[in-house]
C-alpha positions in Angstrom: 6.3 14.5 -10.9 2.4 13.8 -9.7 1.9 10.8 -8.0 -1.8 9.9 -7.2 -3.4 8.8 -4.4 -6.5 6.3 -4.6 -9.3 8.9 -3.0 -12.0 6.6 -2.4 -11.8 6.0 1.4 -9.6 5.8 4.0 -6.7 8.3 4.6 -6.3 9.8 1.3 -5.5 13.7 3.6 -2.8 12.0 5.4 -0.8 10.5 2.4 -1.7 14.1 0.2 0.7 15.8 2.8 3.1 12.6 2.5 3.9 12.9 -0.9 3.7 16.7 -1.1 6.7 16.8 1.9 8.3 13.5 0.0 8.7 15.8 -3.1 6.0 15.3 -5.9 3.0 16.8 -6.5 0.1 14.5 -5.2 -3.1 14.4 -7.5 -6.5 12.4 -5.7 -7.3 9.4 -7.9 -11.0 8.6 -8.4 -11.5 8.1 -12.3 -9.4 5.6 -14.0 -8.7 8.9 -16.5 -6.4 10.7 -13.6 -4.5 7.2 -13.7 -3.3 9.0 -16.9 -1.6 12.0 -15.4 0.4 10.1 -12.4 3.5 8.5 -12.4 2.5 6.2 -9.7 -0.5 5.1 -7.1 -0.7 4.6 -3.3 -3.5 2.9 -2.4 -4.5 3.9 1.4 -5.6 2.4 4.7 -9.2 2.3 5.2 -11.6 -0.7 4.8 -10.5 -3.1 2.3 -13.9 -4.4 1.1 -15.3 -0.9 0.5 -12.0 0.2 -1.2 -12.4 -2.9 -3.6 -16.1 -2.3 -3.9 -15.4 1.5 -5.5 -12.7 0.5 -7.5 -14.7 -2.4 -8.9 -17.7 0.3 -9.7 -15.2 2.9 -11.2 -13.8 0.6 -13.3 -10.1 1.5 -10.9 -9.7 -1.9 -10.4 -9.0 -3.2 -13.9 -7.2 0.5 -15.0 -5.0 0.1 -12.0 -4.0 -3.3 -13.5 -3.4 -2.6 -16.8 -1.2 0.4 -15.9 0.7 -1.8 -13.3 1.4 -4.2 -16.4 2.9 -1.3 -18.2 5.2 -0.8 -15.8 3.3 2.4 -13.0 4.3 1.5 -9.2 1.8 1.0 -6.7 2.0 1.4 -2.9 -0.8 0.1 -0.7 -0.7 0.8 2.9 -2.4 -1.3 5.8 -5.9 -2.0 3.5 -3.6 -1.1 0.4 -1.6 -4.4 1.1 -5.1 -6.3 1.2 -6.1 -5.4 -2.2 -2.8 -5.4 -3.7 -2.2 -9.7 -2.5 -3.5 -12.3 -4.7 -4.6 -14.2 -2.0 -6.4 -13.1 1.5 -6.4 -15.6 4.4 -9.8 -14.5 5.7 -11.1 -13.1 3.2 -14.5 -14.1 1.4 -13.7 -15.6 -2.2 -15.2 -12.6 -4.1 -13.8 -10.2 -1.8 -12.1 -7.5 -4.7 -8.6 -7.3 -5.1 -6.2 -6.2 -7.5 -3.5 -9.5 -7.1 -0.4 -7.7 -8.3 2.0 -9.1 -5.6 2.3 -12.6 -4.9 1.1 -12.7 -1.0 -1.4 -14.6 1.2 -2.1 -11.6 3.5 -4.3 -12.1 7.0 -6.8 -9.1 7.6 -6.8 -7.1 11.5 -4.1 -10.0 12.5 -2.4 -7.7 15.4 -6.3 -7.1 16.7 -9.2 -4.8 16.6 -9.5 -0.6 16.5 -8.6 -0.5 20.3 -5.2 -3.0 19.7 -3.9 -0.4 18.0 0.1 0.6 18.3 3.1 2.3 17.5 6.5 0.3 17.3 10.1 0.6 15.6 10.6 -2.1 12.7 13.9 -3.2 11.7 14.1 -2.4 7.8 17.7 -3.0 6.6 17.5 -0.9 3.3 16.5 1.7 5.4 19.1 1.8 7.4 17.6 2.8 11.2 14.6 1.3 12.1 11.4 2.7 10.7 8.7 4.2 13.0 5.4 2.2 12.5 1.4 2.5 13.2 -0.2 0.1 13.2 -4.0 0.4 13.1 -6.2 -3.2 12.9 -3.0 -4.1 10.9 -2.5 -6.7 8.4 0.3 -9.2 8.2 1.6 -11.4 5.5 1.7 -15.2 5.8 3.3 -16.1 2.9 5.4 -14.8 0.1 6.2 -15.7 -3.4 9.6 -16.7 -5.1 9.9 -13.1 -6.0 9.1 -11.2 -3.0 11.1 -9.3 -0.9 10.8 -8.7 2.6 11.7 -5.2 3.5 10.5 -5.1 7.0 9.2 -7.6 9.8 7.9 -7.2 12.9 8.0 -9.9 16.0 9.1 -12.1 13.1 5.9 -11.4 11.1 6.1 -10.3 7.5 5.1 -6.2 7.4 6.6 -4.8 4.7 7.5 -6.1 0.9 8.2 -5.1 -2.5 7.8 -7.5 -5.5 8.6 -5.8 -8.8 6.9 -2.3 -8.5 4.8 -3.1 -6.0 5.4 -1.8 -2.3 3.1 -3.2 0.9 2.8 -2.0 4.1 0.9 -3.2 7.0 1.6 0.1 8.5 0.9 3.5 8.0 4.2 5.7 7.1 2.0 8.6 6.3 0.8 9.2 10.3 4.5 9.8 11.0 7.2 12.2 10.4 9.4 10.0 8.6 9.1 10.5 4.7 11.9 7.6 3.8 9.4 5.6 2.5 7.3 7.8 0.6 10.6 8.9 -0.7 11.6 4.9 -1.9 8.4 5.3 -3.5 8.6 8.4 -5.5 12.0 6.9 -6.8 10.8 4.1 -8.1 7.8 6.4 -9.2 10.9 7.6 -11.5 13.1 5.3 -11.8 10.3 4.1 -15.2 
């Protein structure tokens, strides 16, 4: 099975070697076309607005959308979950997005660059706690009827799934721990 990985910005390398050790064959997304060839997308960390910016330009945006519809998972991770909320607490009105999960996210809410941290997240469906980096991380503010929280941290909202669609604030890829690129690729086979 190929799963792609949005190679626009960010850290596309990182979540390569993820998905390789998970168990699929990764494939680097940048034309809507290679959307053809993977069973599902992870969208990376990097810069949110920049990420939206190529997508809108490469025409990602709207082919990520209309394969979502037809049924292809998507993962976004830390700028990922950004683009993949319908709404953005501070983010500016055109600011790109794709709006597949019903969310209001908040952009570098645990701080800056230098705030940066590791912690241990309880995630009941993954049984022990998940090993988490956080890097200028977003959280989630609010969820729709038909989200589910996989994950919190201090309370705060840090992981979900609605439908197809997996968030994390975090970055699973800068660990050892392949549990949940592994969720992913199952549900990356599971259509």
């Amino acid at each position: 099975m190929k799963v792609g990985v949005l190679a626009l910005q960010g850290d596309v390398i990182e979540h390569v070697r993820a998905v390789r050790e998970a168990g699929a064959e990764p494939l680097e997304v940048k034309l809507p076309a290679h959307l053809d060839e993977v069973a599902g997308v992870i969208i990376p960390g990097g810069e949110s607005t920049t990420i939206g910016k190529l997508m809108v330009l490469y025409g990602l945006d709207a082919a990520i959308r209309e394969r979502a519809a037809a049924g292809m998972p998507v993962f976004g991770t830390c700028a990922g979950m950004i683009l993949l909320a319908n709404d953005i607490a501070d983010g500016l009105p055109e600011q790109p997005r794709l709006a597949l999960m019903d969310m209001r996210v908040r952009r570098n809410a645990f701080g800056r660059q230098r705030e940066s941290f590791e912690a241990r997240v309880e995630a009941p469906a993954f049984g022990e706690p998940l090993e988490a980096v956080f890097i200028r991380a977003p959280l989630v503010e609010r969820v729709g009827p038909g989200v589910e929280v996989l994950a919190r941290y201090e309370g705060n909202i840090v992981f979900a799934r609605e439908g197809r669609c997996l968030a994390a604030a975090f970055h699973p890829e800068l660990t050892g721990d392949r549990r949940v690129h592994k969720r992913f690729l199952e549900m990356c086979g599971s259509g």
